[in-house]
N, C-alpha and C positions, 0 to 999 in steps of 0.2 A: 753740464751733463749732456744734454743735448749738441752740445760743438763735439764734442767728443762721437758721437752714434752718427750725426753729419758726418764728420770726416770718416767713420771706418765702413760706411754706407759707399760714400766715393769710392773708398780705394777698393771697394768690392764690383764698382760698376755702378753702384743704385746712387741717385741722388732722390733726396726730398728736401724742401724747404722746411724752416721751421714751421711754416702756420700747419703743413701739412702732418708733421711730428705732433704738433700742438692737439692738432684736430684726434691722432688715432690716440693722443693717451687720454685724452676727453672720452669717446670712445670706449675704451677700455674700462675708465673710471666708472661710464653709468653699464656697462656688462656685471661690475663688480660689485656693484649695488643693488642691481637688481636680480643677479643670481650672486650669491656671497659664495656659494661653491664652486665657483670657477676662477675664486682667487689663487689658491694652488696655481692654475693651470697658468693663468695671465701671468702670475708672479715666476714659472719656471719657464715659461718660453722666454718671457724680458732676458732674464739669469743666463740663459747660453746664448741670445743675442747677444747681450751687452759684453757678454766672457770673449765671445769670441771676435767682437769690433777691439776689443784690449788687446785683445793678443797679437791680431793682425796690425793694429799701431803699434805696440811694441815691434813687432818683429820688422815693423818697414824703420822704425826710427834706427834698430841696431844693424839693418844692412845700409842707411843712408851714412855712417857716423866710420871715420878713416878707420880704419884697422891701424892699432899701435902697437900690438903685441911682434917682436921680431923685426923691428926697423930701428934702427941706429939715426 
């Protein structure tokens, strides 16, 4: 999971390391613990990051891959 949010972090310009990924879901973890009501929020920001690091690796994988439709 984490290779996955690296790479679509790149292809957006941002890089982090893991430790540093490591560190903000740590982070996040003791927010959610110590306020339980801003699981929602943590859990729905994650959700359209994560949506949209997929989408943007999809869509670089389907313009890297040849076009076959209408080639003999």
């Amino acid at each position: 999971m984490t290779d996955v949010v690296e790479k679509g972090l790149k292809r957006i310009g941002i890089t982090m390391s893991k430790p540093v990924l490591g560190i903000l879901c740590i982070i996040f973890g003791v927010i959610v613990l110590v306020i339980p009501q801003s699981l929602a929020i943590i859990v729905g920001i994650f959700l359209l990051i994560e949506g949209v690091l997929l989408l943007t690796e999809y869509a670089e994988l389907t313009r890297q891959q040849p076009s076959t439709s209408g080639q003999s």
